[in-house]
N, CA, C and O atoms as a GROMACS GRO file, in nm:
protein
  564
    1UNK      N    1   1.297   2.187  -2.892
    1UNK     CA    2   1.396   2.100  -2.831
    1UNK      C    3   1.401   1.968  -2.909
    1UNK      O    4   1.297   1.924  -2.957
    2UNK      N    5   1.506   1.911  -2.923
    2UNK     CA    6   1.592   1.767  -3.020
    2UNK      C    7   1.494   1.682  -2.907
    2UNK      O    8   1.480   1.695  -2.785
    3UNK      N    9   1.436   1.591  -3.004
    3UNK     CA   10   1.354   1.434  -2.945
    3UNK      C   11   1.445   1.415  -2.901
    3UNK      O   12   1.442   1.474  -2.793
    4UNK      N   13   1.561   1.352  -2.915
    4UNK     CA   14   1.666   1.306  -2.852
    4UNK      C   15   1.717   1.320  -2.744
    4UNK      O   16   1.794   1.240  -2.690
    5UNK      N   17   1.662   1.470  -2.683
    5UNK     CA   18   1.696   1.529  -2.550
    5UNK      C   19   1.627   1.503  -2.502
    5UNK      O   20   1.660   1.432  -2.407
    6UNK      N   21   1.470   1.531  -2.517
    6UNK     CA   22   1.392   1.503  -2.457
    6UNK      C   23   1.351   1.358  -2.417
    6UNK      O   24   1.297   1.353  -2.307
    7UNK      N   25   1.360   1.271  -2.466
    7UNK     CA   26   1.390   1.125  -2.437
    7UNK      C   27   1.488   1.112  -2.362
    7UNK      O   28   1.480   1.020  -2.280
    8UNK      N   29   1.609   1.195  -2.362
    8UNK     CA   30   1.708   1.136  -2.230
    8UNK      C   31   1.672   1.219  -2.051
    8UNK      O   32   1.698   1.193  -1.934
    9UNK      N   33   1.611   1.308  -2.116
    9UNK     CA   34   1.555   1.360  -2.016
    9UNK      C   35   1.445   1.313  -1.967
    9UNK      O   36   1.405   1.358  -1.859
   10UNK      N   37   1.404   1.256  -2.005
   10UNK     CA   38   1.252   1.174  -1.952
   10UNK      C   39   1.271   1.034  -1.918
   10UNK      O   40   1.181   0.962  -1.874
   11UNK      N   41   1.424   0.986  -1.945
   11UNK     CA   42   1.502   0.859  -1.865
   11UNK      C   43   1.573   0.890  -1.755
   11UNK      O   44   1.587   0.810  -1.662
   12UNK      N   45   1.629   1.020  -1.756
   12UNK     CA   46   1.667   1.106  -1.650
   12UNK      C   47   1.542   1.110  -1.521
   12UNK      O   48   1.550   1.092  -1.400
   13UNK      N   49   1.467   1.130  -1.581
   13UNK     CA   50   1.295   1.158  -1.477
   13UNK      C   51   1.321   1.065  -1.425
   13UNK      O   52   1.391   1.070  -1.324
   14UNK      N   53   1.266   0.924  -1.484
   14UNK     CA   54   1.246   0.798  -1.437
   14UNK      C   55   1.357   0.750  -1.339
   14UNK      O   56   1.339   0.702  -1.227
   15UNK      N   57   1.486   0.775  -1.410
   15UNK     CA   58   1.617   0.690  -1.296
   15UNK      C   59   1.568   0.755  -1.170
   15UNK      O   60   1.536   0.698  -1.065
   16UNK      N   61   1.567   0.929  -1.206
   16UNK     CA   62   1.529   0.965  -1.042
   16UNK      C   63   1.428   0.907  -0.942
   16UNK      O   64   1.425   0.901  -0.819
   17UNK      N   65   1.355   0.872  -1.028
   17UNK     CA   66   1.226   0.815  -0.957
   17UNK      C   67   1.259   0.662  -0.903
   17UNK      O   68   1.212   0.604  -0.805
   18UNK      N   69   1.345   0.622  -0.991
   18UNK     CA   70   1.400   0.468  -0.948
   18UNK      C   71   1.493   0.499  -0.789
   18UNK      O   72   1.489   0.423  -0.692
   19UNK      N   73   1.567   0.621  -0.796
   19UNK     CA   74   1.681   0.695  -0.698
   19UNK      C   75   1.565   0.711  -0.564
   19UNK      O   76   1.603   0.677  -0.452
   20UNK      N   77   1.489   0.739  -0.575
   20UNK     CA   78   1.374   0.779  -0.466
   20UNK      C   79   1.321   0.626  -0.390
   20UNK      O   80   1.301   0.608  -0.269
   21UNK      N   81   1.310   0.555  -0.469
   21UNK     CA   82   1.271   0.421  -0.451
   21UNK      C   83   1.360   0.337  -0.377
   21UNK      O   84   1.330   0.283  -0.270
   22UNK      N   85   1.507   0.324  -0.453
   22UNK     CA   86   1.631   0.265  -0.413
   22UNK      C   87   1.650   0.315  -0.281
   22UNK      O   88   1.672   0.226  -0.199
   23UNK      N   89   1.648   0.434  -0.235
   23UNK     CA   90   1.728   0.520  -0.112
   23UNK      C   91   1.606   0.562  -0.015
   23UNK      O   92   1.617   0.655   0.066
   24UNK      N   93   1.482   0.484  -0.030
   24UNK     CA   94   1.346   0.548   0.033
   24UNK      C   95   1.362   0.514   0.220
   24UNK      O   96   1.306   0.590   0.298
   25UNK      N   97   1.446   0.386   0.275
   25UNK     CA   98   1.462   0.388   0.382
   25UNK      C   99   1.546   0.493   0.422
   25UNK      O  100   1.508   0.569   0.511
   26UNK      N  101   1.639   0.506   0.376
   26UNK     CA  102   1.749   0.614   0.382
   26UNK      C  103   1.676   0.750   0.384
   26UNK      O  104   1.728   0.814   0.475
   27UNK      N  105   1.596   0.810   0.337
   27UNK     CA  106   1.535   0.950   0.291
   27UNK      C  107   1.401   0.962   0.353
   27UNK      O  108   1.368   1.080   0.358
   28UNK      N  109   1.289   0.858   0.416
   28UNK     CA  110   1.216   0.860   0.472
   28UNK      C  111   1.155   0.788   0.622
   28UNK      O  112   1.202   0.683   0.668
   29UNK      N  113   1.073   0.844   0.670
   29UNK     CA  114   1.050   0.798   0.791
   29UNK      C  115   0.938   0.698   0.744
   29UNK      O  116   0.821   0.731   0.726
   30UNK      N  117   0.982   0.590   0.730
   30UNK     CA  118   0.810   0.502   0.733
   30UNK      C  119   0.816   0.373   0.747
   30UNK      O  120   0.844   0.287   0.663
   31UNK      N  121   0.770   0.359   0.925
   31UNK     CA  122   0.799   0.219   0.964
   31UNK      C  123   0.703   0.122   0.893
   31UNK      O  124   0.674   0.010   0.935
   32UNK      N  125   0.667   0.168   0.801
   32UNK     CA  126   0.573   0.057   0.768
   32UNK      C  127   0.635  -0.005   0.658
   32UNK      O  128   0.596  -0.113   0.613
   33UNK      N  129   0.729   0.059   0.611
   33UNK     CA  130   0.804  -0.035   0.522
   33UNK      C  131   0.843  -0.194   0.566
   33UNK      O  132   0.823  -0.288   0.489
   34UNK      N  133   0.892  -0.206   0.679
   34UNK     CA  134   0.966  -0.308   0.729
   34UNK      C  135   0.786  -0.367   0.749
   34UNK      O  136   0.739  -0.452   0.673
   35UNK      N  137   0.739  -0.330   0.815
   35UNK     CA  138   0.609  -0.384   0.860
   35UNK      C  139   0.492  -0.484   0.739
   35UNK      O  140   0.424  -0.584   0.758
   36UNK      N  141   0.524  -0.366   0.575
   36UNK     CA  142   0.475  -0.494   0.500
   36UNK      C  143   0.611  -0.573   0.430
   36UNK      O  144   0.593  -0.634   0.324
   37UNK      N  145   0.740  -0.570   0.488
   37UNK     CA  146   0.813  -0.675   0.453
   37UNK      C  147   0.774  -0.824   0.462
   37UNK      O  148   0.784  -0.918   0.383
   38UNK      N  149   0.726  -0.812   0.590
   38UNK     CA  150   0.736  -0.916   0.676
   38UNK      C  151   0.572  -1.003   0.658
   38UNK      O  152   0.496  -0.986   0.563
   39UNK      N  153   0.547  -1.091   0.771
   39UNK     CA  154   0.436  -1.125   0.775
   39UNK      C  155   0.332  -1.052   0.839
   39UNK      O  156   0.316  -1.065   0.960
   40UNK      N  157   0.269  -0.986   0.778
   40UNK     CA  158   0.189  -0.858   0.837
   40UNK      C  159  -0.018  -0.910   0.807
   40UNK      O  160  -0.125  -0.852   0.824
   41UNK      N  161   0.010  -1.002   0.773
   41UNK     CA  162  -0.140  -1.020   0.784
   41UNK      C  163  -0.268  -1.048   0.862
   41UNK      O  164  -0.385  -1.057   0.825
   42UNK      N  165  -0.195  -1.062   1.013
   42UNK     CA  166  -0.279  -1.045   1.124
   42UNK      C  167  -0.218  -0.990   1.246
   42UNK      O  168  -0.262  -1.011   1.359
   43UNK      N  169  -0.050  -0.874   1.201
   43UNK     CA  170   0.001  -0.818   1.294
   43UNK      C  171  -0.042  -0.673   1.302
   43UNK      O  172  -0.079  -0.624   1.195
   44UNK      N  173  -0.044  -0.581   1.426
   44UNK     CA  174  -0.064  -0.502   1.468
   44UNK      C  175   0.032  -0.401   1.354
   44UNK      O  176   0.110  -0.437   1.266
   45UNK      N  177  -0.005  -0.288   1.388
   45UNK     CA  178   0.089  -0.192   1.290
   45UNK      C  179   0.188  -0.173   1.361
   45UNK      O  180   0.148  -0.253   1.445
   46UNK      N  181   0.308  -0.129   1.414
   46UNK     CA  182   0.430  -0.106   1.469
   46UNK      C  183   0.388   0.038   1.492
   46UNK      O  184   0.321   0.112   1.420
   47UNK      N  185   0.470   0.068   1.665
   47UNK     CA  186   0.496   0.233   1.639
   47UNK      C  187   0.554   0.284   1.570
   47UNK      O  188   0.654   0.242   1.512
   48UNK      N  189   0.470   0.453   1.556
   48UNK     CA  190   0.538   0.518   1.514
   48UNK      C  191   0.511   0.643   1.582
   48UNK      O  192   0.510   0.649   1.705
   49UNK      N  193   0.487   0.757   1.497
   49UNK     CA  194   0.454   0.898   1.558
   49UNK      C  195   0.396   0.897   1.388
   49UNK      O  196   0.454   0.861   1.285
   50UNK      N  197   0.240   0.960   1.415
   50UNK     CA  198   0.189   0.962   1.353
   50UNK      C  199   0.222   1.108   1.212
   50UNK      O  200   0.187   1.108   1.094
   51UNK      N  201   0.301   1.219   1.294
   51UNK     CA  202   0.268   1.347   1.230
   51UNK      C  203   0.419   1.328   1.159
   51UNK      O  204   0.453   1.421   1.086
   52UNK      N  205   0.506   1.224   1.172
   52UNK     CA  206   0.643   1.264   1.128
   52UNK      C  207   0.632   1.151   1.028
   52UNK      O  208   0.720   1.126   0.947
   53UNK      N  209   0.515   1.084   1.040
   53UNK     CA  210   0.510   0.957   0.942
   53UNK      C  211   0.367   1.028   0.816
   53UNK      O  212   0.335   0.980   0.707
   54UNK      N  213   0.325   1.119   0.868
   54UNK     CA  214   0.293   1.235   0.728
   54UNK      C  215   0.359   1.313   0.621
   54UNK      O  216   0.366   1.318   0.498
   55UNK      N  217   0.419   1.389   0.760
   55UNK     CA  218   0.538   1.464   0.658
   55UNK      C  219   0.608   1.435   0.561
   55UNK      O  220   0.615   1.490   0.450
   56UNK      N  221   0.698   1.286   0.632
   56UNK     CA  222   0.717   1.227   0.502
   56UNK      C  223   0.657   1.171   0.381
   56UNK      O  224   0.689   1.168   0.262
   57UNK      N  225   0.555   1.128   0.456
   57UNK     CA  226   0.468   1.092   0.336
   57UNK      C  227   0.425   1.205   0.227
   57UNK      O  228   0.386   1.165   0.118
   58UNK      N  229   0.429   1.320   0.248
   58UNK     CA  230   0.403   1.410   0.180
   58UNK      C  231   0.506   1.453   0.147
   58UNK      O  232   0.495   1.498   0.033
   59UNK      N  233   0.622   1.465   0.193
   59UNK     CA  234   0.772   1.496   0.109
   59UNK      C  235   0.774   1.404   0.017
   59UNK      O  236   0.764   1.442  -0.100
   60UNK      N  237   0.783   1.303   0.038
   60UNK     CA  238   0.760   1.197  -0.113
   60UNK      C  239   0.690   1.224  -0.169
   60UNK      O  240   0.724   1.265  -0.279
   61UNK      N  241   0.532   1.220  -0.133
   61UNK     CA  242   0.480   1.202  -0.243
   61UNK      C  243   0.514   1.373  -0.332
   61UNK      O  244   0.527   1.369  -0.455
   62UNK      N  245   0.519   1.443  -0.295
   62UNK     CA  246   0.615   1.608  -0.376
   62UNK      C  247   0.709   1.561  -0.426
   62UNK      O  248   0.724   1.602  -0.542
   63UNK      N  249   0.780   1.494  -0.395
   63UNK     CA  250   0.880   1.445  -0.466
   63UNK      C  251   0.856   1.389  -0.578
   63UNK      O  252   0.874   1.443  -0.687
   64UNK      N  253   0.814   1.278  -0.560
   64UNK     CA  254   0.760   1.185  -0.693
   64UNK      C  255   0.696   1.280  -0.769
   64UNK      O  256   0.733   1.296  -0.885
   65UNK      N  257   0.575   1.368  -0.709
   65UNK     CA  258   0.507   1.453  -0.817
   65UNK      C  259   0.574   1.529  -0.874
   65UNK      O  260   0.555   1.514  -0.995
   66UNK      N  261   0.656   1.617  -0.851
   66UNK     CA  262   0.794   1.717  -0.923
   66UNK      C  263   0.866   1.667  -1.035
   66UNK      O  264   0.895   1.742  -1.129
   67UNK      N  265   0.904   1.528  -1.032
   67UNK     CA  266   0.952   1.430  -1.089
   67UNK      C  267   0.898   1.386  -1.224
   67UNK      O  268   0.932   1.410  -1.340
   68UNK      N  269   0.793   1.306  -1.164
   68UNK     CA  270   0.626   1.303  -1.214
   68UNK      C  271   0.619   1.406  -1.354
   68UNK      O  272   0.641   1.370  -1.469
   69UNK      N  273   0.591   1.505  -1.319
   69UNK     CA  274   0.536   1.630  -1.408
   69UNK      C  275   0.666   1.671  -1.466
   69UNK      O  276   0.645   1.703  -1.583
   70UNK      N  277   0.779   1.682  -1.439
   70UNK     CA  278   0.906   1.737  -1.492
   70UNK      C  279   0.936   1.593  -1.594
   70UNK      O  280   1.020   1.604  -1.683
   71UNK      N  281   0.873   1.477  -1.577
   71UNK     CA  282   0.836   1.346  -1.712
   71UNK      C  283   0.752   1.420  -1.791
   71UNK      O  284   0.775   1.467  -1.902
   72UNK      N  285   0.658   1.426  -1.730
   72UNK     CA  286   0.537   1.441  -1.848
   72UNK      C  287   0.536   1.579  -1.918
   72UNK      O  288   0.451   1.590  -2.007
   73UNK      N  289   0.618   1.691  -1.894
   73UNK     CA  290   0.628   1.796  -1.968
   73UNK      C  291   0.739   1.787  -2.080
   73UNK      O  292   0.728   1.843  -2.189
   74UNK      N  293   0.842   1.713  -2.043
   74UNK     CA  294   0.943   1.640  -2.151
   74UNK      C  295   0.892   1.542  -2.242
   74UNK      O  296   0.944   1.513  -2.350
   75UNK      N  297   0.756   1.480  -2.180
   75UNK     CA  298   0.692   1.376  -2.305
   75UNK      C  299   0.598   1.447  -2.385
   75UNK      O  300   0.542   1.362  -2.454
   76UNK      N  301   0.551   1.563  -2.412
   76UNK     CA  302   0.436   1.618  -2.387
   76UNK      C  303   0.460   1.778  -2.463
   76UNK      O  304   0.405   1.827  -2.562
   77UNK      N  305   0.558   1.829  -2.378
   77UNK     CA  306   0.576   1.947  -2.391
   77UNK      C  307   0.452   2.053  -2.431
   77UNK      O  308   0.448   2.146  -2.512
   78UNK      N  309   0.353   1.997  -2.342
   78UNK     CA  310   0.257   2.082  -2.349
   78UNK      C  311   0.218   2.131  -2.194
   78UNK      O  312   0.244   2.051  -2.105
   79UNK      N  313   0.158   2.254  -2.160
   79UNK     CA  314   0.128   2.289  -2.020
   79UNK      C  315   0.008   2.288  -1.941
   79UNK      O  316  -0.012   2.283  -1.820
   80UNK      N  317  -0.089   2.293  -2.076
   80UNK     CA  318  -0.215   2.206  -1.995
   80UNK      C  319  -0.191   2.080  -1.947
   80UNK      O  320  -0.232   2.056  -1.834
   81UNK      N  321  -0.143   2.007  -2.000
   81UNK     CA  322  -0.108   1.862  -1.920
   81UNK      C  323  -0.049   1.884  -1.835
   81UNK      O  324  -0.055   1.787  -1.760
   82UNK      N  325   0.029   1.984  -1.784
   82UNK     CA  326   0.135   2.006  -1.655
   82UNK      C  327   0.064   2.068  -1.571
   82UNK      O  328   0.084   2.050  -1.450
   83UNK      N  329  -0.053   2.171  -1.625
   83UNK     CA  330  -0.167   2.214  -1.552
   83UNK      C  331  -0.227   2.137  -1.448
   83UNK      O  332  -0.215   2.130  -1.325
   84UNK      N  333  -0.335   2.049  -1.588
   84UNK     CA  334  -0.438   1.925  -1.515
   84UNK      C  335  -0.371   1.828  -1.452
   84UNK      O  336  -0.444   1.773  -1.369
   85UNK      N  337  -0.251   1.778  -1.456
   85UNK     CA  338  -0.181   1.669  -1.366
   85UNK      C  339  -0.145   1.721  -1.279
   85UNK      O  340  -0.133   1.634  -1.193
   86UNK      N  341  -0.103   1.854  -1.220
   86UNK     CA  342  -0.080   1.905  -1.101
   86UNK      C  343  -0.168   1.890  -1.027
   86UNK      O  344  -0.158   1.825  -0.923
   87UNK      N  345  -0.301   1.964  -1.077
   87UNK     CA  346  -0.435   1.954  -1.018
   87UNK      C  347  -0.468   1.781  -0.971
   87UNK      O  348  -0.488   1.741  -0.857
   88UNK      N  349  -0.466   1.728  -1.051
   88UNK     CA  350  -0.506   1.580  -1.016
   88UNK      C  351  -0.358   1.552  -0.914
   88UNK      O  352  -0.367   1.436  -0.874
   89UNK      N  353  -0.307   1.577  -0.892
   89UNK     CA  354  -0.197   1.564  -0.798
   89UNK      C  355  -0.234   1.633  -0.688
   89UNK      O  356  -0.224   1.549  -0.598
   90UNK      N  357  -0.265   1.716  -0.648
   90UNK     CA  358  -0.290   1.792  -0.546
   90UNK      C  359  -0.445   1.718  -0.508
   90UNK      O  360  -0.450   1.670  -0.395
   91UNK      N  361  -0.546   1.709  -0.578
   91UNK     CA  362  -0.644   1.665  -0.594
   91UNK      C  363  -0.633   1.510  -0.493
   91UNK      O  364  -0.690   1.477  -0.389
   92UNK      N  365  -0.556   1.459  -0.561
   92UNK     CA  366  -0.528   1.333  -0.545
   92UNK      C  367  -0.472   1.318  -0.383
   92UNK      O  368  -0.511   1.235  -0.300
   93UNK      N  369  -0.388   1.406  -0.368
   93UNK     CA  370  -0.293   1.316  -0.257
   93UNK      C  371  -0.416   1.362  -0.122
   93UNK      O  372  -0.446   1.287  -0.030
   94UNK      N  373  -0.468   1.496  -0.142
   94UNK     CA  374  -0.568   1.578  -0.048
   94UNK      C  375  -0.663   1.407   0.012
   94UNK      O  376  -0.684   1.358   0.122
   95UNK      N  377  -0.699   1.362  -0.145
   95UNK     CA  378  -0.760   1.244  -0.089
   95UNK      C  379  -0.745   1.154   0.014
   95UNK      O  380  -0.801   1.152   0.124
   96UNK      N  381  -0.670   1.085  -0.031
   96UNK     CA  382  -0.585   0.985  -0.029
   96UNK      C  383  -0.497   1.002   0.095
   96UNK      O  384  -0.469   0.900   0.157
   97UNK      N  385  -0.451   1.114   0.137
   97UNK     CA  386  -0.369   1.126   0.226
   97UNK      C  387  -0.478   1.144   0.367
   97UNK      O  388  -0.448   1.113   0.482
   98UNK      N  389  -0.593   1.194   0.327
   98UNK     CA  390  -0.732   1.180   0.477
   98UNK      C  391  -0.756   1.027   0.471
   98UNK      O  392  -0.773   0.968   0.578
   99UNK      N  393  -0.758   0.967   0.367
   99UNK     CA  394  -0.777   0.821   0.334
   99UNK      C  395  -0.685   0.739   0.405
   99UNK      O  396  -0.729   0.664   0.491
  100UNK      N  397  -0.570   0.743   0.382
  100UNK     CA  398  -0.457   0.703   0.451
  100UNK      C  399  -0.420   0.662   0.582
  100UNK      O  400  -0.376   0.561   0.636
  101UNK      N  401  -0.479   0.875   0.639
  101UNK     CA  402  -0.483   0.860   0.776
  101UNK      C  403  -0.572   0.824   0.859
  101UNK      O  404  -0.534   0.787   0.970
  102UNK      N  405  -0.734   0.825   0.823
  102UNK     CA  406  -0.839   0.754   0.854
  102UNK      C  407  -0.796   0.577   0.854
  102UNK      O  408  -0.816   0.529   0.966
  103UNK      N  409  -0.762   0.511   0.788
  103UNK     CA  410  -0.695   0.356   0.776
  103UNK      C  411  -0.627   0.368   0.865
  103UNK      O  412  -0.688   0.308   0.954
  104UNK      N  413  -0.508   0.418   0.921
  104UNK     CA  414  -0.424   0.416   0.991
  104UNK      C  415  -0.498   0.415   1.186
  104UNK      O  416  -0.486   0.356   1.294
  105UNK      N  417  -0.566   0.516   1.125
  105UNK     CA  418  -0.640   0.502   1.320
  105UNK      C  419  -0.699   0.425   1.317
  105UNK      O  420  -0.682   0.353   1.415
  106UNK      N  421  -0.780   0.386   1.243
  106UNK     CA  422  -0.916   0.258   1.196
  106UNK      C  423  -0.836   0.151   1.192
  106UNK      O  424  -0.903   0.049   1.173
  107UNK      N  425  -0.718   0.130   1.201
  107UNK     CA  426  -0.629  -0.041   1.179
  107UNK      C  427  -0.710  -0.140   1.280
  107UNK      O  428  -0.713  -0.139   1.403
  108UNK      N  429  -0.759  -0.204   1.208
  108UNK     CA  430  -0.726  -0.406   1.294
  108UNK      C  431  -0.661  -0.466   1.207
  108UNK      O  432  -0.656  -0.446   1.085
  109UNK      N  433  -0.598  -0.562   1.288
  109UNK     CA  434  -0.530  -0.678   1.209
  109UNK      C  435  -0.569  -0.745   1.205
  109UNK      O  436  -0.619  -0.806   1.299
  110UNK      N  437  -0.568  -0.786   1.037
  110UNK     CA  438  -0.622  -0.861   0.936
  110UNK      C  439  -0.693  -0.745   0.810
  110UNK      O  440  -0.715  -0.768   0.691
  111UNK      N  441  -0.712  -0.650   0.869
  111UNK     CA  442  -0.736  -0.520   0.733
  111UNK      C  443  -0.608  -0.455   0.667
  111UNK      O  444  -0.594  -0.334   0.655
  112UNK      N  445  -0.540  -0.522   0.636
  112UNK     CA  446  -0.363  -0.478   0.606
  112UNK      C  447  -0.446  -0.420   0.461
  112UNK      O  448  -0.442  -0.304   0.422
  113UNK      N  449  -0.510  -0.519   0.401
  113UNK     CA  450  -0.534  -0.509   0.226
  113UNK      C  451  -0.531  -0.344   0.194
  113UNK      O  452  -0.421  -0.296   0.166
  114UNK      N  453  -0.640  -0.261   0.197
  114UNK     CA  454  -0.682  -0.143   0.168
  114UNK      C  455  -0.573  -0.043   0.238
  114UNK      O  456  -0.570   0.064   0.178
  115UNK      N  457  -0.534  -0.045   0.286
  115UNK     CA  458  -0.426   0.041   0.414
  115UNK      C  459  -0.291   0.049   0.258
  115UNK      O  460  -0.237   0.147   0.206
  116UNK      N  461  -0.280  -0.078   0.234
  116UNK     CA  462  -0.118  -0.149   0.184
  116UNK      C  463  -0.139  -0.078   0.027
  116UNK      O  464  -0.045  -0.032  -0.038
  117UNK      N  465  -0.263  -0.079  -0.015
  117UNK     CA  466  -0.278  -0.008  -0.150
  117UNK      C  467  -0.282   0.146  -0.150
  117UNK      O  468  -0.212   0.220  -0.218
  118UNK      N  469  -0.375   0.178  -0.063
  118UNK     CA  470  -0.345   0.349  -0.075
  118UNK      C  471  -0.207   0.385  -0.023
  118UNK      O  472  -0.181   0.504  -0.036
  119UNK      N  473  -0.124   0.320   0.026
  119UNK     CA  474   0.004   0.389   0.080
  119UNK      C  475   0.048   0.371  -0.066
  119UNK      O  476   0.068   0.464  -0.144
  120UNK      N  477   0.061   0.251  -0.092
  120UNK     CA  478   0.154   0.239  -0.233
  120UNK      C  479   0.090   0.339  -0.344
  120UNK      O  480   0.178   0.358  -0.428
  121UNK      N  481  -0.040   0.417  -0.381
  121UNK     CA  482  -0.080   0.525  -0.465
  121UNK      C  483   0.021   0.616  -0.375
  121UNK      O  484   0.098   0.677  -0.450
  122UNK      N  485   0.044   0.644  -0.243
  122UNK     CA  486   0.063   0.737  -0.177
  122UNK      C  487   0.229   0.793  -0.229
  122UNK      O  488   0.266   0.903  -0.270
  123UNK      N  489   0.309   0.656  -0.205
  123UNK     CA  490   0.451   0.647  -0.173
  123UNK      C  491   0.537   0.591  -0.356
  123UNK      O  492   0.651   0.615  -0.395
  124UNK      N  493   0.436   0.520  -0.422
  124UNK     CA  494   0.522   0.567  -0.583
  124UNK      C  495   0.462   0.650  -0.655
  124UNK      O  496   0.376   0.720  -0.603
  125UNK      N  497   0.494   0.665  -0.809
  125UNK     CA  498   0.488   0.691  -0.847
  125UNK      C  499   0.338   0.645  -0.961
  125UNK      O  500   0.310   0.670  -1.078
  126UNK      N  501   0.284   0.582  -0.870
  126UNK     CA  502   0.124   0.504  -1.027
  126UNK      C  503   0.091   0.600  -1.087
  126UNK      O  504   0.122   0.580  -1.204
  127UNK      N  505   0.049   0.688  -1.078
  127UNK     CA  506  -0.034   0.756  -1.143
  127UNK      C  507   0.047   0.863  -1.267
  127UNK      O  508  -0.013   0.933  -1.348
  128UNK      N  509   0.191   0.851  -1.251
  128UNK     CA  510   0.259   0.864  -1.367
  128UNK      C  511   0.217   0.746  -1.498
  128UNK      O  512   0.195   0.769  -1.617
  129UNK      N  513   0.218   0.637  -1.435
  129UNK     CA  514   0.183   0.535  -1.474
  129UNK      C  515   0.032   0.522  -1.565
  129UNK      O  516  -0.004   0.454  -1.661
  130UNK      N  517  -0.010   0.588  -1.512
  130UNK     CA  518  -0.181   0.623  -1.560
  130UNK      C  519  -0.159   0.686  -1.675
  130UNK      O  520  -0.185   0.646  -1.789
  131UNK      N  521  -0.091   0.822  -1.630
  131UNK     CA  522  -0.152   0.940  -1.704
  131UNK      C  523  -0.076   0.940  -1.850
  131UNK      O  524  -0.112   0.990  -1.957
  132UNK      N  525   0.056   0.858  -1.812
  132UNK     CA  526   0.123   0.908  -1.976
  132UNK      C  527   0.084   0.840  -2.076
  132UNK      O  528   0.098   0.884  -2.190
  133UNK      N  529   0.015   0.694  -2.048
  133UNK     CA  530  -0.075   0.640  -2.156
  133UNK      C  531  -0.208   0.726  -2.195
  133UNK      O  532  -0.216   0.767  -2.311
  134UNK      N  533  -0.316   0.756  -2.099
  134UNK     CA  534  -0.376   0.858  -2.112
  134UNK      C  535  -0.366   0.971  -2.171
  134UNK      O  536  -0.477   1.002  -2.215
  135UNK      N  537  -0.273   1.061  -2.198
  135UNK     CA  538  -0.277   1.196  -2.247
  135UNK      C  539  -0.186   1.102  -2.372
  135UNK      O  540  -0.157   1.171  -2.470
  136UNK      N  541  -0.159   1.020  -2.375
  136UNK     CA  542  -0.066   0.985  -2.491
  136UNK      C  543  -0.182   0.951  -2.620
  136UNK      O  544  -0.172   0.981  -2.740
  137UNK      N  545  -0.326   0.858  -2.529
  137UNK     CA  546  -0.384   0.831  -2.659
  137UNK      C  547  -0.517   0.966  -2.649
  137UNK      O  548  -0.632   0.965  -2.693
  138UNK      N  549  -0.477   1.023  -2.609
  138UNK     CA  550  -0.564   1.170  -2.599
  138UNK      C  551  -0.490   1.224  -2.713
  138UNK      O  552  -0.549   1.255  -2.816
  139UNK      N  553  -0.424   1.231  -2.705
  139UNK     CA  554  -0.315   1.322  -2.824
  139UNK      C  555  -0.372   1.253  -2.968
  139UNK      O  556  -0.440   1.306  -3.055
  140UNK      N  557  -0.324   1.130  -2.963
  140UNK     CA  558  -0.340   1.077  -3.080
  140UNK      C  559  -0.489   1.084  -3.139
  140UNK      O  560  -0.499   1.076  -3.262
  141UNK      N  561  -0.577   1.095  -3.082
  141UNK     CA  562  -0.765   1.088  -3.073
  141UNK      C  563  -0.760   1.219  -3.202
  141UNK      O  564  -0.865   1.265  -3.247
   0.00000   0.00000   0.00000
């Protein structure tokens, strides 16, 4: 495949990922958006329903990962990397997402800090962020 494609396709990745971001109230359930808008540093968490504020969280984060890996196989065009980043994707969210929900029952206010970072591993895209420098100077090694 023409570099050339593959570079527009891997700006293609990204806009989508920008599209996910832009339209995320629109496409997801997660009152906590509005919640760290605001002044949230010694407020209670807002309701919600805990199992519909997973789901989504896990439709996104599939999302982003699909996204994610459909980048890094256009930068890459190799399938062990599409392999091991799946794995660390699956790996990852398994974590992170017991992590998540453990924070979430465990809330007091004034512990916003740790809660506000694993959602954000949870809900973008970082670890695209990680990995394509990573396998990039792996390559080059």
């Amino acid at each position: 495949m023409n570099k050339a494609i593959r570079i527009i396709l891997c700006v293609v990745g990204f806009c989508l990922l920008i599209g996910v971001r832009l339209f995320e109230e629109t496409l997801f359930y997660d009152p906590l958006i509005q919640f760290f808008k605001h002044d949230y540093s010694n407020a209670m968490l807002p309701d919600f329903k805990m199992s519909k504020l997973m789901v989504h969280l896990a439709f996104r984060y599939f999302i982003n990962t699909i996204l994610s890996l459909f980048i890094l196989w256009f930068a890459f065009k190799k399938a062990e990397i599409v392999k091991l980043s799946t794995l660390l994707y699956v790996a990852l969210f398994l974590l992170l997402a017991g992590f998540y929900n453990f924070l979430i029952n465990t809330y007091q206010p004034g512990d916003y800090m740790l809660l506000f970072y694993v959602r954000r591993f949870l809900i973008q895209p970082l670890f695209l962020l990680i990995l394509i420098p990573a396998f990039y100077f792996q390559k080059k090694a």
